[in-house]
N, C-alpha and C positions, 0 to 999 in steps of 0.2 A: 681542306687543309687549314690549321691554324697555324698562323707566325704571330711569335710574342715578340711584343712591341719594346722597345729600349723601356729600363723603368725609368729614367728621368722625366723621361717622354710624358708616361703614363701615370707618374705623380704629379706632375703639372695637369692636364687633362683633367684630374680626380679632382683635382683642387677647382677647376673649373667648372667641376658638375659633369665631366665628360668621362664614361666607363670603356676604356679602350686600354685593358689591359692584352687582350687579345681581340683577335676578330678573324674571321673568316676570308679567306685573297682565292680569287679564282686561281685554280689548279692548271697547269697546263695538260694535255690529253696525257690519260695514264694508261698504262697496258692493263688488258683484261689479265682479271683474277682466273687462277686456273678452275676455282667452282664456275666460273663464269662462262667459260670458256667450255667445261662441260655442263653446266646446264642446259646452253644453246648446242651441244650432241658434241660425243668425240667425234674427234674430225677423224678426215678417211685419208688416205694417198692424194685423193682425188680433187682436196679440198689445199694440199701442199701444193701440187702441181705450179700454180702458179711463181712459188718462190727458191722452185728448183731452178734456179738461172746465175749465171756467173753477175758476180757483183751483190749478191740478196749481201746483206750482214745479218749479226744476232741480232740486233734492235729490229729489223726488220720484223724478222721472226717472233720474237715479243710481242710486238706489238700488236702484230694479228693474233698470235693464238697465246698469247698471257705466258704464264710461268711452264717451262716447261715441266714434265714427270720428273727428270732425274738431269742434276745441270753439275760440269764439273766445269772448273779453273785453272788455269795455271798463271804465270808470270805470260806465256807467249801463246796459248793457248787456250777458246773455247767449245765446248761440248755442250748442245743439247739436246735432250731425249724425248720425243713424244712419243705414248702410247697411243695405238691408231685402235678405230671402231672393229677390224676383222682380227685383233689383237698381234698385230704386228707393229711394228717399230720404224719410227724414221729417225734417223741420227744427226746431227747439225756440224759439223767439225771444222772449225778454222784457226791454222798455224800459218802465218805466214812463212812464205807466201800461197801454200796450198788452202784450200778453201774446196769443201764435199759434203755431199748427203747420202746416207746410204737408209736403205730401205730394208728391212730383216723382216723374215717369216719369225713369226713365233720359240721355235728352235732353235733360232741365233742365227741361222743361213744368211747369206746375201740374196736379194734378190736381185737390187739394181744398185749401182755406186751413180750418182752425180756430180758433174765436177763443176766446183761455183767459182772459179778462180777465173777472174777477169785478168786477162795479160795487160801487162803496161807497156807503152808504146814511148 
């Protein structure tokens, strides 16, 4: 990642013989690219499993398997789509307060709903 440096900054520097109009800053951990993400195999059910559980967020999601296939938005509302290895679908959906996963066959059936909605105490 590059960050451009203030130019006063970096006309003072230049004057000193120092080239630091830009430079390179460690990146914090980014989520894998969706090429990335199928490079290393479309992921299966099998491989979600673990982030079917009340409480997962979209960041979560992200962050293990990168950009999803197809990602909608709203003001109160997010949606995301992966396309799974046996060409079936998992779905990501959080409105508060409801928060689920649903798992589609091919044909758009349901197979399995998840509910990720941690209760508040």
């Amino acid at each position: 990642m590059i960050r451009l440096v203030n130019p006063v900054f970096a006309l003072l520097l230049l004057l000193l013989g120092v080239n630091a109009c830009c430079h390179e800053t460690a990146s914090s951990p980014r989520t894998a690219s969706r090429a990335e993400t199928i490079a290393a195999g479309t992921p299966s059910i099998q491989d979600f499993s673990a982030y079917l559980r009340a409480g997962v967020t979209p960041g979560d999601i992200r962050k293990q398997f990168g950009d999803p296939d197809k990602f909608e938005a709203g003001g109160m509302f997010d949606r995301l789509t992966y396309d799974l290895a046996d060409g079936s679908q998992i779905q990501f959906y959080w409105h508060i307060p409801k928060a689920e996963a649903t798992h589609f066959r091919k044909d758009g059936t349901i197979i399995r709903k998840y509910d990720l909605y941690r209760k508040r105490r």
